[in-house]
FIVEXVO-493206 format. One record per residue: x, y, z of N, C-alpha, C in turn; residue number from 0. Coordinates in steps of 0.02 Angstrom, whole numbers, plus 32768, in hexadecimal, padded with zeros to 4 digits. Layout:
// FIVEXVO-493206
    npx    npy    npz   capx   capy   capz    cpx    cpy    cpz   torti
      X      Y      Z      X      Y      Z      X      Y      Z     NUM
...
***
This chain:
// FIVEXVO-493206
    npx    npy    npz   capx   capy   capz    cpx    cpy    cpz   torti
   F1DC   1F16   999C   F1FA   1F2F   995E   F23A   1F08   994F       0
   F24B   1EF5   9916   F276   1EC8   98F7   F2AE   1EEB   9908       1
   F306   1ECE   9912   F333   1EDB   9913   F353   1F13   98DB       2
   F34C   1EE6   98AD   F34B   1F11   9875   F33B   1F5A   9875       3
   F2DE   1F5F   9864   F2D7   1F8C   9867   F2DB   1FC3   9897       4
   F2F2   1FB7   98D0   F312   1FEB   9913   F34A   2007   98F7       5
   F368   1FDF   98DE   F3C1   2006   98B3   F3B6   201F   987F       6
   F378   200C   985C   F37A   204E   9818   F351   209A   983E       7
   F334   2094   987D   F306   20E0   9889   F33E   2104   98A9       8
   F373   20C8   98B5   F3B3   20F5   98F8   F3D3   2122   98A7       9
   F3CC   20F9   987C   F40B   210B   984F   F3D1   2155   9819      10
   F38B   2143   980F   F36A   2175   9801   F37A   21B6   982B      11
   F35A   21B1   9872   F363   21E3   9898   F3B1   220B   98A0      12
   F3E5   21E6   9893   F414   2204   9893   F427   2236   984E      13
   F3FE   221C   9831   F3FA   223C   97EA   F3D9   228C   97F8      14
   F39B   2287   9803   F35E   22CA   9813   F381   22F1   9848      15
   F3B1   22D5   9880   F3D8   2317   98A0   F40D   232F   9887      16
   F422   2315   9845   F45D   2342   9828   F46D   2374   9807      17
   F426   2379   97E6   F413   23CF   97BC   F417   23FB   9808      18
   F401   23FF   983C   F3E9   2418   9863   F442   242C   9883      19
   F451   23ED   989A   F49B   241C   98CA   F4CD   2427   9888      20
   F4CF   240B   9845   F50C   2414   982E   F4D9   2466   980D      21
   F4AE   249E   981C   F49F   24DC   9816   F4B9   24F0   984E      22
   F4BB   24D8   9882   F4C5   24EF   98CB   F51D   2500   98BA      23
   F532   24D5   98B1   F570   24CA   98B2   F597   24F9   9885      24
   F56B   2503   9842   F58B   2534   9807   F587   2577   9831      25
   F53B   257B   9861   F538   25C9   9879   F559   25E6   98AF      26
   F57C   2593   98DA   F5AF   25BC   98FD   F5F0   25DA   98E6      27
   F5F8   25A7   98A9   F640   25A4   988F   F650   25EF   986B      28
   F60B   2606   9851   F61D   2640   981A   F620   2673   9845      29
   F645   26A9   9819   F656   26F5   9830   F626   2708   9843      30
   F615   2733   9877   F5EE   2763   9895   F5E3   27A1   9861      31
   F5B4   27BE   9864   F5AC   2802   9841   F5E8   2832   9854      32
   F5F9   282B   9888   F631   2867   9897   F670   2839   9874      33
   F67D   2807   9878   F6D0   27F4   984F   F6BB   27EC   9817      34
   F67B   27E6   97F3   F67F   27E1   9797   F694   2845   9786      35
   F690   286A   97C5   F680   28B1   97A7   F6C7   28C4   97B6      36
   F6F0   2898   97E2   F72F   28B4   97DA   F765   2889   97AF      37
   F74E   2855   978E   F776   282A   9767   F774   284D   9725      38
   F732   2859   9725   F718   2896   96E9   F73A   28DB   96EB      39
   F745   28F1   971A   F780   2932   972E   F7C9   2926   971C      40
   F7CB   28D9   973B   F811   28B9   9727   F819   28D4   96CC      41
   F7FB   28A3   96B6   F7EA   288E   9675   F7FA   28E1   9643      42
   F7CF   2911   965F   F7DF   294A   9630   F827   297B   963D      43
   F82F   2971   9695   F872   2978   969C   F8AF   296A   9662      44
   F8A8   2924   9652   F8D1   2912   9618   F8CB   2912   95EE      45
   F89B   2920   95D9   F889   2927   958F   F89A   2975   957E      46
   F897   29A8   95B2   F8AB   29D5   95A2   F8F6   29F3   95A9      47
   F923   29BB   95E3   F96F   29B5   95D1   F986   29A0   9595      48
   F95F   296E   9572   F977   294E   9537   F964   2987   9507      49
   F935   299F   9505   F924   29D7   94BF   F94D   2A28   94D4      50
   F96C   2A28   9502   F9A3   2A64   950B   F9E9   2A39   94E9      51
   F9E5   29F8   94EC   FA45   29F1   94E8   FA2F   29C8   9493      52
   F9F4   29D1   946C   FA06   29DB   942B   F9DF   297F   9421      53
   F9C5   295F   9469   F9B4   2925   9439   F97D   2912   943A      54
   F964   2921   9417   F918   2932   93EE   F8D4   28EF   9408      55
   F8E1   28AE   93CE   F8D0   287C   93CB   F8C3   286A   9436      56
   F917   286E   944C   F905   284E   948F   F8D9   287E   94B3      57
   F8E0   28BD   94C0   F89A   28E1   94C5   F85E   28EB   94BC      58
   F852   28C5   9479   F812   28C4   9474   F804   2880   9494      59
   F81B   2840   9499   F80F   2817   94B8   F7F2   2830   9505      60
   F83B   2863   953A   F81D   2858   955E   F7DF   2898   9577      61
   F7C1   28B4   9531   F78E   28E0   9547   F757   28AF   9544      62
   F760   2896   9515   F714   286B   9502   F703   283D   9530      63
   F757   2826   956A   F740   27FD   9596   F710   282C   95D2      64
   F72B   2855   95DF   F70D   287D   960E   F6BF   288C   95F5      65
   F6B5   28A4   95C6   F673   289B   95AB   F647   2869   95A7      66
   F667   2828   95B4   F62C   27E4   95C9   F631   27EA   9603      67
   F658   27F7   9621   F651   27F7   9674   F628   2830   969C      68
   F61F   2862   9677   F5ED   28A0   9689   F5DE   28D1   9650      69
   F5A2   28B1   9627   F5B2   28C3   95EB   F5B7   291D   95F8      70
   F5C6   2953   95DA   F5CA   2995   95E0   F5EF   29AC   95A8      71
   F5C4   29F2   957D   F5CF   2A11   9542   F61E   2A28   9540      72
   F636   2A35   9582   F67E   2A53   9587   F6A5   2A1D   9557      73
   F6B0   29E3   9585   F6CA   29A4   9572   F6D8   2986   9530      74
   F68F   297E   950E   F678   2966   94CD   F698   29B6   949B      75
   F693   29DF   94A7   F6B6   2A1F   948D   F6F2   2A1A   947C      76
   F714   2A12   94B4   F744   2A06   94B9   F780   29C6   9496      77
   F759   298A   948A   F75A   2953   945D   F74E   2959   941F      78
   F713   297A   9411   F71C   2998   93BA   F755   29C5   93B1      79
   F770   29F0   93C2   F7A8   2A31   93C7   F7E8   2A05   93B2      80
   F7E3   29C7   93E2   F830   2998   93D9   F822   295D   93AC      81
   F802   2956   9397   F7D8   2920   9360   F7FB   2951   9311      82
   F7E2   298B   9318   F7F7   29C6   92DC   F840   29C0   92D8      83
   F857   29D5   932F   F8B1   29E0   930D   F8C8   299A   92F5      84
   F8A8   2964   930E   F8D5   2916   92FE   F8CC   2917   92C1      85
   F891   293A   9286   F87C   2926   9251   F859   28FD   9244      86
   F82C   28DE   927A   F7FD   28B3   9281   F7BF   28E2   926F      87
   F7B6   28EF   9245   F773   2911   9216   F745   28E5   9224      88
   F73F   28AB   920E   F709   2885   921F   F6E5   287E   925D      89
   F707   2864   9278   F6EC   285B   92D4   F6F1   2885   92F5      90
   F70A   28D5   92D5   F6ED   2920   92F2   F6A0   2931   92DF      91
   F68E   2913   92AD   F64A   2916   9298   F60D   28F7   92B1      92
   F62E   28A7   92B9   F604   2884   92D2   F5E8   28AB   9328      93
   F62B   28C0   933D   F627   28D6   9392   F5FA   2911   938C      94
   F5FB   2944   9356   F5D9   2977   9345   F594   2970   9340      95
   F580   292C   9321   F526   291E   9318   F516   2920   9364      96
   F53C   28F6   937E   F532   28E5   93D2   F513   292C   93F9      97
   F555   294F   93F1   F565   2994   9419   F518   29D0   940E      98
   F510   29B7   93BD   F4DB   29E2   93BF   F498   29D4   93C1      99
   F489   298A   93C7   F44E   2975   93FC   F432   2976   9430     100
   F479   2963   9444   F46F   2964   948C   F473   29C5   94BC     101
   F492   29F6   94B0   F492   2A2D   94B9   F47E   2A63   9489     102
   F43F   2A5A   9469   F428   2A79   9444   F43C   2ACD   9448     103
   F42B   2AD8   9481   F421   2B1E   94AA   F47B   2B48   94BE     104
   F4A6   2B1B   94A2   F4E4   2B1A   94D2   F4FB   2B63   9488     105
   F51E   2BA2   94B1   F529   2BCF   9469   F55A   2BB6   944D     106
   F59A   2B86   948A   F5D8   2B7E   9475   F5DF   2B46   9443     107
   F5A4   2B27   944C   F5B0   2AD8   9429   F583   2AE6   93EC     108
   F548   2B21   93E0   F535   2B38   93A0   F573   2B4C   9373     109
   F59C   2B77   9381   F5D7   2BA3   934F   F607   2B76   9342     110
   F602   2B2C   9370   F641   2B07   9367   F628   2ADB   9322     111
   F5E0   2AC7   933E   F5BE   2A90   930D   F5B4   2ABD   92C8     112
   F58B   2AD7   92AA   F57D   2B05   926F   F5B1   2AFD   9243     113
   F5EB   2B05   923E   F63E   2B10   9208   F639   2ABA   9203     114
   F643   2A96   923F   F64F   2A4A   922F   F60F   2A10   9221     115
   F5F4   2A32   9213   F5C3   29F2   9215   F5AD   2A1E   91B0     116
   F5B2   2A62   9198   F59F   2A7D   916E   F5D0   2A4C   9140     117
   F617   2A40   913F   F66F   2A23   911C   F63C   29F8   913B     118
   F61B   29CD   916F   F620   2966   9157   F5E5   295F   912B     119
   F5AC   2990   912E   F596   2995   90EB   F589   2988   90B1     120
   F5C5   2993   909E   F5DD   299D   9067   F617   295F   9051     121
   F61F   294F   908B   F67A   291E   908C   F65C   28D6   9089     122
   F62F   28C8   90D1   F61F   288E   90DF   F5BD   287F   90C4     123
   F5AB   282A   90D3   F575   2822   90E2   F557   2810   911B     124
   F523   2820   9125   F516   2820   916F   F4EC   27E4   9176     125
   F4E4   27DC   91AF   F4B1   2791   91C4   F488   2797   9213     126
   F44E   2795   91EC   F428   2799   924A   F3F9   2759   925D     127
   F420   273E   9284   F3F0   26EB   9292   F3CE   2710   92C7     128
   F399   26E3   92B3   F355   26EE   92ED   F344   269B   92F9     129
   F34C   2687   9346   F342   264E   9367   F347   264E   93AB     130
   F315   262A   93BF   F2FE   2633   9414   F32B   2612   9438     131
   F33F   261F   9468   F36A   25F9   94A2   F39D   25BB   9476     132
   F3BD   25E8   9462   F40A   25BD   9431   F44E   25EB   9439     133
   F46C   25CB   942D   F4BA   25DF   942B   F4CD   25D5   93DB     134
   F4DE   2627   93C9   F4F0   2627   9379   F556   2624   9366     135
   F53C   2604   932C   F58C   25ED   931F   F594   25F7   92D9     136
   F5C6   261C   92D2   F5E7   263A   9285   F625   260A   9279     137
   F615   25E4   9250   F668   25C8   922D   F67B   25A1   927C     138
   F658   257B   92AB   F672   2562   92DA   F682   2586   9328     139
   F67B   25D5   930C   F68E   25F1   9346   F65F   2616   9362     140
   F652   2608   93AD   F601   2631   93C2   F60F   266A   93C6     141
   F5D2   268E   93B8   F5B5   26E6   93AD   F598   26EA   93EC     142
   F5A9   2737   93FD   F592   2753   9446   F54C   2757   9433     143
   F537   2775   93F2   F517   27A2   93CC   F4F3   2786   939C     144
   F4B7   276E   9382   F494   2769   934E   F497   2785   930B     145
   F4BB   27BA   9311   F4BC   27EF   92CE   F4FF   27F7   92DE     146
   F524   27E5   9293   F56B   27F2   927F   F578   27F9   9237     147
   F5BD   27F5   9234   F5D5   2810   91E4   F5EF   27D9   91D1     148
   F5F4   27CC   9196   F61B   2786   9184   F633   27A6   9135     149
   F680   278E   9146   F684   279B   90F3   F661   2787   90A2     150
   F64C   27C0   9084   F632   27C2   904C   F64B   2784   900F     151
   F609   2762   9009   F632   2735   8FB4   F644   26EA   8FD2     152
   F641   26E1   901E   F664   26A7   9043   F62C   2687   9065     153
   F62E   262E   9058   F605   2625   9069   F60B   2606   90B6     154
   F5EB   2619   90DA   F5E6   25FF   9125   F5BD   25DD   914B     155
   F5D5   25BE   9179   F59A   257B   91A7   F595   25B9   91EE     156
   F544   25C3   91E9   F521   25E4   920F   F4F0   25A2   9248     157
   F50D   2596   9279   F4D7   255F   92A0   F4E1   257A   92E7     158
   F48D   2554   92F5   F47B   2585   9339   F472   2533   934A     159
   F484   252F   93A1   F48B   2501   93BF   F45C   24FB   93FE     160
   F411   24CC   9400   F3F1   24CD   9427   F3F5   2495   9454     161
   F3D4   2491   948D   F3DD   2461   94C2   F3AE   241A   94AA     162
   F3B1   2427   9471   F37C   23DE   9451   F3B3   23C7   9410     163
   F3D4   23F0   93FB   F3F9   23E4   93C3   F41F   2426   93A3     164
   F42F   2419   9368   F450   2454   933E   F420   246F   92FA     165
   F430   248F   92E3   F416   24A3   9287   F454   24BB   9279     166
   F457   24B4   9236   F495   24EF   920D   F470   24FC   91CD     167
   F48D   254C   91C1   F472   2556   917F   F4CD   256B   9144     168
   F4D8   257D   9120   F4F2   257E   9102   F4F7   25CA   90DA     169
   F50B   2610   90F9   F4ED   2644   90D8   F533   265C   90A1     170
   F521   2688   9070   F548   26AB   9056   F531   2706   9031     171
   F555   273F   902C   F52A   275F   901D   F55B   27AD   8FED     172
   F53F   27BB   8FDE   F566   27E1   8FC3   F57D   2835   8FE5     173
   F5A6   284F   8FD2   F5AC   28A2   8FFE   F58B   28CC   9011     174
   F54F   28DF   904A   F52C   28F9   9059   F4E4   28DB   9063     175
   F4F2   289C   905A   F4AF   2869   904F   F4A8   2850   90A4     176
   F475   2853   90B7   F443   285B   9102   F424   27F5   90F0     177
   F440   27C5   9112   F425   2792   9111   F3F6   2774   914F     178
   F3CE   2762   915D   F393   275A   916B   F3AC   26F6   917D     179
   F3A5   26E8   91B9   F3AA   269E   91D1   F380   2693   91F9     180
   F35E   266A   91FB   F326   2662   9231   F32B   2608   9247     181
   F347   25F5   9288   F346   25A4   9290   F319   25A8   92C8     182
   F302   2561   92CD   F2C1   2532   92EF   F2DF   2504   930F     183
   F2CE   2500   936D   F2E0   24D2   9382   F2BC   2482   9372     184
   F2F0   244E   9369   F2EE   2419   935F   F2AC   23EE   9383     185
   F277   23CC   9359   F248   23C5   9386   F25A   2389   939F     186
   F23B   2373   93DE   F24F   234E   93FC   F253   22E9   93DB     187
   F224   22EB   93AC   F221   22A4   937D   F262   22C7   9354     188
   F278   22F0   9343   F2B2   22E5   9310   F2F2   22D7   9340     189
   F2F2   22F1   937D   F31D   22F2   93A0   F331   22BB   93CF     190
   F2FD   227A   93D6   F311   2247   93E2   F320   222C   93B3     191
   F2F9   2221   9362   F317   2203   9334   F370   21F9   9318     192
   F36B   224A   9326   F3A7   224C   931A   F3CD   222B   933A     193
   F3C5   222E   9391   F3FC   2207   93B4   F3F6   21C4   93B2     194
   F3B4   21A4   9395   F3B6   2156   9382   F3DA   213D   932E     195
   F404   2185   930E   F40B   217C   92E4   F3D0   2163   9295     196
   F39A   218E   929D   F36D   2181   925C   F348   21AD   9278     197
   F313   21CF   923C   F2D4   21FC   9237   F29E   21DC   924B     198
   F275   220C   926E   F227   2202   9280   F209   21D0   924D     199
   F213   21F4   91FF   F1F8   21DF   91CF   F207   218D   91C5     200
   F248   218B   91D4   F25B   2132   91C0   F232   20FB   91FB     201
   F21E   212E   9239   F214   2102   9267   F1CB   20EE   9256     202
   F1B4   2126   924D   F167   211A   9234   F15B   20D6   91F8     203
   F185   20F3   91D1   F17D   20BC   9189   F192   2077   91B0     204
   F1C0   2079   91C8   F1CD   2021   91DC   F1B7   1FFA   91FD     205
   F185   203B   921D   F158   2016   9255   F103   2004   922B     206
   F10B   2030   9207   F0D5   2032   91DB   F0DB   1FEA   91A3     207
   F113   1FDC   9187   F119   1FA3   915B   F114   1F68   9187     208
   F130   1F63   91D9   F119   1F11   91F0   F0E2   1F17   9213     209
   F0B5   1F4C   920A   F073   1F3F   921D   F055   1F22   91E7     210
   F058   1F50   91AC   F03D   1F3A   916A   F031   1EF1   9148     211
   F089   1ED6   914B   F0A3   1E95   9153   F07A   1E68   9164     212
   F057   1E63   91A7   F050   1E40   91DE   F01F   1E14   91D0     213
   F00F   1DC6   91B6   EFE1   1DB1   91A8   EF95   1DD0   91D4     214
   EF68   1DD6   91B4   EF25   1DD3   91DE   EF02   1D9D   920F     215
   EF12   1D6B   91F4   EF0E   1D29   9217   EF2F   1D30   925B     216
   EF71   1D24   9243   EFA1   1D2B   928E   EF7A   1D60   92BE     217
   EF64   1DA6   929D   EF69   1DDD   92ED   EF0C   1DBE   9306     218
   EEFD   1D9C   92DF   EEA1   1D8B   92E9   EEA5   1D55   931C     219
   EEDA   1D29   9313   EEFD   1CE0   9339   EF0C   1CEF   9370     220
   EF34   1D1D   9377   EF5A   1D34   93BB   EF55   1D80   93D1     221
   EF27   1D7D   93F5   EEFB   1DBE   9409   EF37   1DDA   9451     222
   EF4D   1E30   944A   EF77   1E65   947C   EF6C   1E49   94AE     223
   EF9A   1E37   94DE   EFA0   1E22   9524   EF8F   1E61   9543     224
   EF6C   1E7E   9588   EF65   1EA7   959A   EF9C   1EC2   95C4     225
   EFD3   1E77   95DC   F006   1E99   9620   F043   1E86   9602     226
   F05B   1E8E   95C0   F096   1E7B   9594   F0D4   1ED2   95AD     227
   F101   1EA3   95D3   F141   1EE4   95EA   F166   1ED1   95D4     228
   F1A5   1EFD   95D7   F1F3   1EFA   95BA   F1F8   1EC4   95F0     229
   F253   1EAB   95D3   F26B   1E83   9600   F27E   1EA1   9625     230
   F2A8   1E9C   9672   F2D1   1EB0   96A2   F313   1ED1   966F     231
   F341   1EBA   964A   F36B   1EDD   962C   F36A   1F16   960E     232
   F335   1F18   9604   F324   1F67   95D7   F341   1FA5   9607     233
   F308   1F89   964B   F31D   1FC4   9674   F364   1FB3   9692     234
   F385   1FA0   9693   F3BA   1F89   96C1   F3FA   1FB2   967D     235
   F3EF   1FBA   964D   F408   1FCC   9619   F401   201E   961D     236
   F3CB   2031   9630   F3A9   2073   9639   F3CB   2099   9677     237
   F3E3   206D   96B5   F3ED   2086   96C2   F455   2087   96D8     238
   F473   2055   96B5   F498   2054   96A5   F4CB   20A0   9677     239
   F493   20A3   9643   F4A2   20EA   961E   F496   211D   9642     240
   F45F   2133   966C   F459   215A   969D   F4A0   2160   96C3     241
   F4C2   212F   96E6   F4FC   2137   9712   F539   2156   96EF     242
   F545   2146   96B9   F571   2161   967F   F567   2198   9677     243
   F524   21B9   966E   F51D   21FA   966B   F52D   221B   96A8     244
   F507   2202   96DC   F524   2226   9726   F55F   221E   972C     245
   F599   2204   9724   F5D9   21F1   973F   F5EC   2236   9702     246
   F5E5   224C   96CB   F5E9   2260   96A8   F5DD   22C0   96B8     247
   F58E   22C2   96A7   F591   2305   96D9   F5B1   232B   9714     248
   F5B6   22EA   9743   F5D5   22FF   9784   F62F   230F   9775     249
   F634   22DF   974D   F680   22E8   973E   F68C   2345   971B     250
   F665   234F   96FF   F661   238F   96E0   F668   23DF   970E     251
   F618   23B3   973F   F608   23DE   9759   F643   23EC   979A     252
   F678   23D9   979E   F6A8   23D1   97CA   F6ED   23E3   979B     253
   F6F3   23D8   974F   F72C   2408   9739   F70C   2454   9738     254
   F6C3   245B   9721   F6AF   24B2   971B   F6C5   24C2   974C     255
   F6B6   24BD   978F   F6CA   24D1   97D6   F71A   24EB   97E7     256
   F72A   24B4   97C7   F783   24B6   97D2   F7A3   24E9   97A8     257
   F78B   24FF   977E   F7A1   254D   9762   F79B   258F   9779     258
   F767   258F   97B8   F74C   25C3   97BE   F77C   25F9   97D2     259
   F7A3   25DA   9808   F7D9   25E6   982C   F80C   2617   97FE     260
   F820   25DD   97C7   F856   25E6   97BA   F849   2644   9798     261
   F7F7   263B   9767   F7E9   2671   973D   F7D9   26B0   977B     262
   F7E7   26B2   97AE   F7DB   26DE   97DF   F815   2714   97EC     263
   F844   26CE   97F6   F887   26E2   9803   F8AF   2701   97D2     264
   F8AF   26F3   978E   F8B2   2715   9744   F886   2705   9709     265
   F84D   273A   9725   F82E   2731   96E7   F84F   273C   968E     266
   F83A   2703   9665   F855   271A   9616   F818   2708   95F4     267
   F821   2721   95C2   F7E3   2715   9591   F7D9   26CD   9575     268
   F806   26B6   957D   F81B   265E   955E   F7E3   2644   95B3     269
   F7F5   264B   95D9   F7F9   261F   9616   F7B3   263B   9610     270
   F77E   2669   960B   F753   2678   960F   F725   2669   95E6     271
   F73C   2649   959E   F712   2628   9581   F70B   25DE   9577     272
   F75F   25D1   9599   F74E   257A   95BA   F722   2568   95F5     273
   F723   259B   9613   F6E0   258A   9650   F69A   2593   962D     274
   F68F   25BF   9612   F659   25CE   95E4   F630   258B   95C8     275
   F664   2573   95A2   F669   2521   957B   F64B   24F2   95BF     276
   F68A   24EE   95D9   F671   24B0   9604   F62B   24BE   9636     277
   F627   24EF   9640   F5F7   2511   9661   F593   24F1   9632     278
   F5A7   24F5   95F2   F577   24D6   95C4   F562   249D   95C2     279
   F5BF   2482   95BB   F5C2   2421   95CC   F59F   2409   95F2     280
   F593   242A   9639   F57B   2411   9678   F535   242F   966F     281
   F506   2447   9652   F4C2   2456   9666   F4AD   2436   9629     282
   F4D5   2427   95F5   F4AE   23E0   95C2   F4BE   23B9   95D2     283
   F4F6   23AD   95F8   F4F0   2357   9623   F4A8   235A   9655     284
   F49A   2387   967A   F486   237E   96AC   F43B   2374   9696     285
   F41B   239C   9646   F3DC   2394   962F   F3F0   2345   9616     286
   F418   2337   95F4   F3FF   22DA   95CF   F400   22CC   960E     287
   F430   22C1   963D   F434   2290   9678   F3D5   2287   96A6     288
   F3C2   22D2   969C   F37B   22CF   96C7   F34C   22A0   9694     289
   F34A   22B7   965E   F311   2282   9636   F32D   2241   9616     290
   F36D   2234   9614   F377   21EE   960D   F36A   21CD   9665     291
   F36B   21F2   9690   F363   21B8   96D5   F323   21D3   96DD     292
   F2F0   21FC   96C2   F2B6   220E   96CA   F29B   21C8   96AA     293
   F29C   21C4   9668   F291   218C   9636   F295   2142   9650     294
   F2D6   213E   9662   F2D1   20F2   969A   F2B7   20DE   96D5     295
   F2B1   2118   96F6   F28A   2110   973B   F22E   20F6   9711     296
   F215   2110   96E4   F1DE   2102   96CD   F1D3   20C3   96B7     297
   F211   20B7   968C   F21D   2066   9664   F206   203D   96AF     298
   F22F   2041   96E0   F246   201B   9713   F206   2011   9746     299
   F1EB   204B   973B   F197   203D   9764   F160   2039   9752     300
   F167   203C   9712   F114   203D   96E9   F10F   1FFB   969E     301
   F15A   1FEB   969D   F15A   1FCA   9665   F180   1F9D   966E     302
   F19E   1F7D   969E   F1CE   1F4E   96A9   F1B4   1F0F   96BC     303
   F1C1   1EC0   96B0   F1A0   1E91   96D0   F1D2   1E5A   96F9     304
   F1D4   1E88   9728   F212   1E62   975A   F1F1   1E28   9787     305
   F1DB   1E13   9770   F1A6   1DC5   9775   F1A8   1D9D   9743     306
   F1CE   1DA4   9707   F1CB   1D6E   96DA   F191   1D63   96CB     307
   F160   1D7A   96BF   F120   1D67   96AC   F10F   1D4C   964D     308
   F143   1D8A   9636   F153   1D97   95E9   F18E   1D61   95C6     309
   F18F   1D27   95D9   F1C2   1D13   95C9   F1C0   1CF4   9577     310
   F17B   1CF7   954E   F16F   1CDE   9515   F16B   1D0F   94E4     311
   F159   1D51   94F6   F152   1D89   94D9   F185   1D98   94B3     312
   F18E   1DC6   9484   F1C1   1DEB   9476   F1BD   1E28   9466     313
   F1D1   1E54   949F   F1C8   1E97   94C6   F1F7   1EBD   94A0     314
   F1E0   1F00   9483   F21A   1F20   9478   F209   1F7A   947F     315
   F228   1FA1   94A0   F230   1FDE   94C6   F22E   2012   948E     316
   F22E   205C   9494   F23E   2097   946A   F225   20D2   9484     317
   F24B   20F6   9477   F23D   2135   9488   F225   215B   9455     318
   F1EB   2182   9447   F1E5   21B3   941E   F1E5   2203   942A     319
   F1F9   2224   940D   F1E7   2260   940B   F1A6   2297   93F1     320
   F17C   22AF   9422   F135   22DD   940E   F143   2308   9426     321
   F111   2360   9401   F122   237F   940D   F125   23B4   945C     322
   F151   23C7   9476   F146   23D2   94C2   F165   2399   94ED     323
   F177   2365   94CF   F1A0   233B   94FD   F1A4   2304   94E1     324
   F1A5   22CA   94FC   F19D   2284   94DB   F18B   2255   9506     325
   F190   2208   94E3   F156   21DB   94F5   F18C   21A7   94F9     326
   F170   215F   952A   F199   2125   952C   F17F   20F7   950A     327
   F17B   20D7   94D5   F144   20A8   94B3   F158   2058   94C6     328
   F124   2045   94E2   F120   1FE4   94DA   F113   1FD4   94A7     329
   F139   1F9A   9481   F10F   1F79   9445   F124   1F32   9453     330
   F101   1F15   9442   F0FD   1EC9   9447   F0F5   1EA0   9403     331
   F109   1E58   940D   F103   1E2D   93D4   F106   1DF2   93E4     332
   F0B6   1DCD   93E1   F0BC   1D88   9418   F09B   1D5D   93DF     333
***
């Protein structure tokens, strides 16, 4: 086996064990069930010092934190109650759709919901996105919750964020008006296009016009080579970007870690949604990083001609996107 190719399987393989320990690594690092349930104890502790000494807003912060950390009707109750005194009408409502989904059955969170959700009604318009495995975002800022209130008459950027790409829609609605969003993850040909910068559609047509082009003579003259590969650079390029990405993930996956500590020692609602964040950073590094060094390990063994054999050819590489995954395409021009 060529020199070469021994240092791209060391540098593959080092790739395929990094999903694997940098999970290992997140699952030693994170809280145990027993410290998320007392950080969460923490959490309403203060939220309910702050809503005795009159300050509303920071209370509801830290109920709602306690409520991602173990979600419970007390908690989320308790966050609408101080959402009301701050005068945050709005995002007492939105917490209210939540409250009464999720605890249908609860009596305390029926008598609380009924009065406030009857006033957003009437005040606000509502919005319920429906989309599979996405993260929803109002005006930039992510929703716990699929169903919220948005002020009436205003128009807003509604986008749900999938592990293939984004959508946004653009809603607006009037006082008491129930809006209806429904987004589609990105299929996988739009979602390389995109990152090659152009549409499925342009790729098709341009490939379609220098076939068209192509004298008849010429392709009758010079009949498909059967063993026509990329050059050696392609992959050496392939896996170049691969290392960037790993140096990249790992770097990540080593600041998420380094917070854990600190959010242990005082948990805040800020510090808890910067881990949150980076916590994201690192498992979409860690998906491109697997199929861009998935992708080159393939270039590098099935399509590469590290023999010079191709030296008259003119070889050129692509990736497409189909549905359920995607494809590496050879095309040639000799």
């Amino acid at each position: 086996m060529r020199p070469h190719l021994v240092s791209m399987l060391i540098a593959v393989t080092a790739l395929s064990t990094l999903a694997p320990r940098s999970a290992e690594a997140q699952a030693q690092g994170a809280a145990s069930a027993t410290q998320r349930r007392q950080s969460a104890s923490d959490a309403y502790d203060r939220g309910t010092s702050e809503y005795l000494q009159g300050n509303y807003e920071k209370a509801a912060e830290w109920f709602e934190t306690a409520d991602r950390l173990v979600p419970a009707a007390p908690a989320l109750i308790q966050a609408i109650r101080a959402h009301q005194k701050a005068g945050n009408t709005l995002r007492a409502a939105t917490l209210t759709l939540r409250l009464r989904s999720l605890y249908p059955s609860d009596r305390a969170a029926a008598q609380l919901a009924r009065p406030i959700l009857r006033k957003a009604s009437k005040t606000y318009a509502r919005v319920n996105v429906s989309c599979t495995y996405c993260t929803v975002e109002l005006d930039g800022k992510e929703q716990d919750y699929p169903a919220f209130y948005v002020e009436a008459k205003h128009v807003h950027r509604v986008r749900a964020l999938f592990e293939r790409g984004a959508q946004e829609q653009k809603v607006s609605g009037e006082a008491g008006e129930t809006i209806e969003v429904r987004f589609e993850e990105p299929s996988a040909a739009s979602h390389v296009a995109n990152s090659l910068g152009e549409t499925p559609d342009t790729k098709e047509s341009t490939l379609a016009e220098s076939t068209s082009t192509a004298p008849a003579e010429a392709v009758e003259s010079k009949p498909r080579s059967r063993s026509r590969k990329l050059a050696p650079w392609v992959a050496w390029t392939g896996i170049a970007i691969t290392g960037g990405l790993l140096a990249f993930t790992i770097w990540s996956g080593v600041d998420t870690l380094s917070g854990v500590d600190r959010y242990e020692a005082m948990p805040t609602p800020e510090s808890l949604q910067d881990g949150e964040a980076k916590e994201r950073r690192t498992n979409i590094g860690i998906a491109i990083t697997s199929v861009v060094g998935a992708t080159t390990l393939g270039i590098a063994l099935f399509a590469t001609d590290w023999r010079g054999e191709n030296k008259k050819g003119h070889v050129r590489a692509s990736v497409r996107g189909a549905p359920g995954g995607g494809a590496a395409v050879v095309e040639g021009r000799f």
